[in-house]
Each structure stands twice: as C-alpha cells, then as structure tokens.
VEXDREN-2710 file (C-alpha; in Angstrom, 1 decimal):
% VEXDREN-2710
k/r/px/py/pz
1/UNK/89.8/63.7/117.2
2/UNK/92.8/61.9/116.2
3/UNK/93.3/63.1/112.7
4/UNK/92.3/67.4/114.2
5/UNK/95.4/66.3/116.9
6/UNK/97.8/65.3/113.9
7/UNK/96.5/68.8/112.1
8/UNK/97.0/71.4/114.8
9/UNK/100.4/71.3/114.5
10/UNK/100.5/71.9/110.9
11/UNK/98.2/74.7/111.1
12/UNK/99.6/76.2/113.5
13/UNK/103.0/75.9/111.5
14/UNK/100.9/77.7/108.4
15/UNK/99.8/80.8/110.6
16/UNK/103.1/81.4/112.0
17/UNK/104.4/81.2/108.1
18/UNK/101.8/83.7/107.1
19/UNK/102.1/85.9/110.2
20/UNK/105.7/85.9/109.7
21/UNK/105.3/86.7/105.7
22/UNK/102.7/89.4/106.8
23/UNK/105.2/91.6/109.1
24/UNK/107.9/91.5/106.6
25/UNK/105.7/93.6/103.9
26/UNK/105.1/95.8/106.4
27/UNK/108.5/96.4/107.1
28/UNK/108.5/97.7/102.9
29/UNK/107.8/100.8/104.2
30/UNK/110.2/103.2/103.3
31/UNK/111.4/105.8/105.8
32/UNK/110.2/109.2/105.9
33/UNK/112.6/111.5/103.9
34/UNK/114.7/113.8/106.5
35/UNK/112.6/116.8/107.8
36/UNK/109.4/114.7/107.1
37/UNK/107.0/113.8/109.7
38/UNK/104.1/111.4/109.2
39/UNK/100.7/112.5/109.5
40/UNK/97.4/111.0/109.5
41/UNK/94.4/112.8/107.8
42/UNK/91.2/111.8/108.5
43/UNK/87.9/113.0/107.7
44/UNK/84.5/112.6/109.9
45/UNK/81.2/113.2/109.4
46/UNK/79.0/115.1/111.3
47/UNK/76.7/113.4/113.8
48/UNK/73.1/114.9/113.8
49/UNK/71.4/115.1/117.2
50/UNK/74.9/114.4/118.5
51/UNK/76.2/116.1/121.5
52/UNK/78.1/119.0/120.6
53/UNK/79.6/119.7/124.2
54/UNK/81.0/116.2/123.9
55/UNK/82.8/117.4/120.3
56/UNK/86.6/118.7/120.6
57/UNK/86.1/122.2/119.4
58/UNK/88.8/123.3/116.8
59/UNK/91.3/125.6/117.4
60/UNK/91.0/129.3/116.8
61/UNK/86.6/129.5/116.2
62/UNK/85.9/126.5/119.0
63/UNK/83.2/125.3/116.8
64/UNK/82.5/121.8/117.9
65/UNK/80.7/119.4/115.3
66/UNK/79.8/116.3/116.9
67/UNK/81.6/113.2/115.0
68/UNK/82.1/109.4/115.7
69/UNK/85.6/109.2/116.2
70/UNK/85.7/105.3/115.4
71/UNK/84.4/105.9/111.4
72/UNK/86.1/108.2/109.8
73/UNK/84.7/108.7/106.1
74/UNK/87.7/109.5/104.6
75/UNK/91.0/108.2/105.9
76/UNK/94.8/108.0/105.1
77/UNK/94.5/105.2/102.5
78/UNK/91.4/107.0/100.1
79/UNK/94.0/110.3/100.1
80/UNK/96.0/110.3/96.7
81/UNK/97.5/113.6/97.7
82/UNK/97.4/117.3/98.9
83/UNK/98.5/120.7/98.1
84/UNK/98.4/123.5/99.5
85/UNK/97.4/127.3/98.5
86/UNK/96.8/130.6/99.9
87/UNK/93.6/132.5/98.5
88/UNK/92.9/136.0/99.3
89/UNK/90.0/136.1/101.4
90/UNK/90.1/132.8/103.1
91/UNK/94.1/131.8/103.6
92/UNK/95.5/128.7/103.7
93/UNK/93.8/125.8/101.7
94/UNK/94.5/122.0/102.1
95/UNK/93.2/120.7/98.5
96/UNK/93.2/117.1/98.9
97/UNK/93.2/114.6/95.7
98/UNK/91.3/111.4/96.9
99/UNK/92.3/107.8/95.2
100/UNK/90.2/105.5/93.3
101/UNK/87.7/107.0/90.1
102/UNK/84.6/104.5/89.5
103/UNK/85.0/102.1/92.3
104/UNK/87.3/104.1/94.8
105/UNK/86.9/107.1/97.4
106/UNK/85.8/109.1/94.7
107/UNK/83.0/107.2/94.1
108/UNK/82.1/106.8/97.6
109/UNK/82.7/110.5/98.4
110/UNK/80.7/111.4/95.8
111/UNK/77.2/109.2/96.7
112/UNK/78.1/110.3/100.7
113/UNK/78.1/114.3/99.7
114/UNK/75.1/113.8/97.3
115/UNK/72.8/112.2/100.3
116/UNK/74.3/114.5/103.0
117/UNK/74.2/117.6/102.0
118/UNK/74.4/120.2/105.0
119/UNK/76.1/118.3/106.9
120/UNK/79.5/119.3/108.0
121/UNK/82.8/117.4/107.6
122/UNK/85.7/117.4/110.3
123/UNK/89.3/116.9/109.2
124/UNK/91.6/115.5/111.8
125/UNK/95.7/115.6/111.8
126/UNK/97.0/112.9/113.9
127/UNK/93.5/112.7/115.5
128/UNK/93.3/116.5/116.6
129/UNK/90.3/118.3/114.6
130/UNK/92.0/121.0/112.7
131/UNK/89.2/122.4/110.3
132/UNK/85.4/121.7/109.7
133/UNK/83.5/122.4/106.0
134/UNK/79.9/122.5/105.0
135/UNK/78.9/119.9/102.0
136/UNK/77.2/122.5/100.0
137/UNK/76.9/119.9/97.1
138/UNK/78.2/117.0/95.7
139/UNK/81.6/116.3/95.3
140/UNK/82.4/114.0/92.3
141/UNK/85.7/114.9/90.8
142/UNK/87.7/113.5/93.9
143/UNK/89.3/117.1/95.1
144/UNK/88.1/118.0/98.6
145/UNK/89.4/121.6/99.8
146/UNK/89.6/122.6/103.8
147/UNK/90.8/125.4/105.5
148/UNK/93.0/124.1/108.4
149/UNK/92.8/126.6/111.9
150/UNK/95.5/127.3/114.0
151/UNK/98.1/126.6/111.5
152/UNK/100.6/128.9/109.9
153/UNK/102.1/128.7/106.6
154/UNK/105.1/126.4/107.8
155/UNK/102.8/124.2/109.7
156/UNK/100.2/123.8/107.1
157/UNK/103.4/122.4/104.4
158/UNK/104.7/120.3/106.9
159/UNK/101.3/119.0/107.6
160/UNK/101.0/118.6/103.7
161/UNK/103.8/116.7/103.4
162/UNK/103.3/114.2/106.2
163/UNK/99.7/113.9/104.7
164/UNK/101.8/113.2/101.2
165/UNK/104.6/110.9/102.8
166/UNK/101.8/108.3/104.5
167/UNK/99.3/108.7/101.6
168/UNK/101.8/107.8/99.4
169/UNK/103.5/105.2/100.9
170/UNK/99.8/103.6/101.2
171/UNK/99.1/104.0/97.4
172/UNK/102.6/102.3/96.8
173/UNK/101.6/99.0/98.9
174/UNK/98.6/98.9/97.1
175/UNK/100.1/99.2/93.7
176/UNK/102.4/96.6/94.3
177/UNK/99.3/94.2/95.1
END
C-alpha cells in the first residue's frame, strides 16, 4: 500500500505530461484558408427492418433510409478527397477519393459493398443527410460518387472544399505519424 502511495503521485505526474503533450498536436491544425468552412462527410449504411419514419428524410425527394447514426461506415478520416462534376442527366456529382489501398478504407469499402449489395448508403454533411445511393456492386478502386439534394452549384464547391480542408488536414496528422 505504501509503495502504490509513493507511485500515485508519479503517475499522476506522467498522465498530466502526456495529456498535456496530446493537446498540443492537436493544436497542429492549421486554420482553414479564408472563405473555407469545415465540413464533415460521413457515410451510413442502411438499416434493414429499420424504422424509416424514425430516418431524417433528405431534402428535395424526402426519401428516408433508416441508418444508425452512431457508426458511420465511411467518415472524415477514410476520405482522401473530393471533386465535383456536373453530368447531363443527373447534375451535380460529389466523387469522393477514399484513403488507404490494401489495408485502408478502400479495402474495407470494397469487402462492405461486395457483402451488401442493395443496400443503400446515406452521406451526411455536418450530420444533415444530403444524398442516398444504391450499392449496385462492389466498389474496389476507392472512388465513391453521390449526388448531393438541395444543393446548388456554389453550395455543392463549398461543401467540396470543407470536405477537402478536414480530410486533408486528417491525412496530414497521419502522415506525420
């Protein structure tokens, strides 16, 4: 009892060393450039025999896919980058570049659309659901393309580079590793 009394005070000296070691690589970060807002993209799977009443519906079809909101299958730090382009038919495209080839998000995406095909994926911005598609087949070059509702042209490049500022920034930490 003696000797864990003598200890206590230098573990608790250790954790406040590491704590304090942990908040200044956060504060790495660099600041958005001007006219840049961060954004968050996430993307959920689909919930079978979920409640779709209990699903925020997006916003011009109010489809609503039912999704766990706590395990996003794609988030921030599995995004290497997005574009965007306008096709004919369809609009406005978000095509997103995931990190990580053999043992990354690539991979990962690739065995998750291979064993759940038909179901549908929900991207989120800054937790709002902004565009739903159908995995139709799987997806094992990394490049995941969505077609975000509600958005106009300006919106959907801001959105872009927010997604592009926070991805980035993400990939950067983890380079430095």
């Amino acid at each position: 009892m003696k000797m864990l009394s003598r200890l206590l005070p230098l573990l608790c000296a250790a954790l406040m060393l590491f704590a304090a070691g942990c908040s200044t690589s956060s504060s790495s970060v660099a600041p958005p450039p001007d006219g840049v807002n961060p954004v968050v993209a996430r993307f959920f799977l689909e919930v079978r025999n979920g409640d779709p009443d209990g699903a925020v519906p997006l916003p011009v079809s109010g489809i609503r896919v039912p999704i766990d909101p706590t395990s996003p299958v794609l988030s921030e730090g599995d995004i290497a980058g997005v574009r965007v382009a306008r096709t004919e038919h369809e609009g406005l495209q978000m095509i997103f570049q995931l990190a990580g080839g053999r043992l990354g998000a690539i991979n990962a995406f690739a065995q998750l659309t291979t064993t759940h095909q038909g179901y549908r994926l929900v991207m989120s911005l800054n937790g709002v659901p902004v565009a739903t598609t159908t995995i139709k087949s799987s997806i094992s070059n990394g490049v995941l393309v969505v077609y975000p509702e509600g958005m106009d042209e300006k919106q959907v490049l801001a959105a872009a580079n927010g997604i592009n500022y926070v991805s980035g920034e993400i990939q950067r930490q983890l380079a430095s590793r």
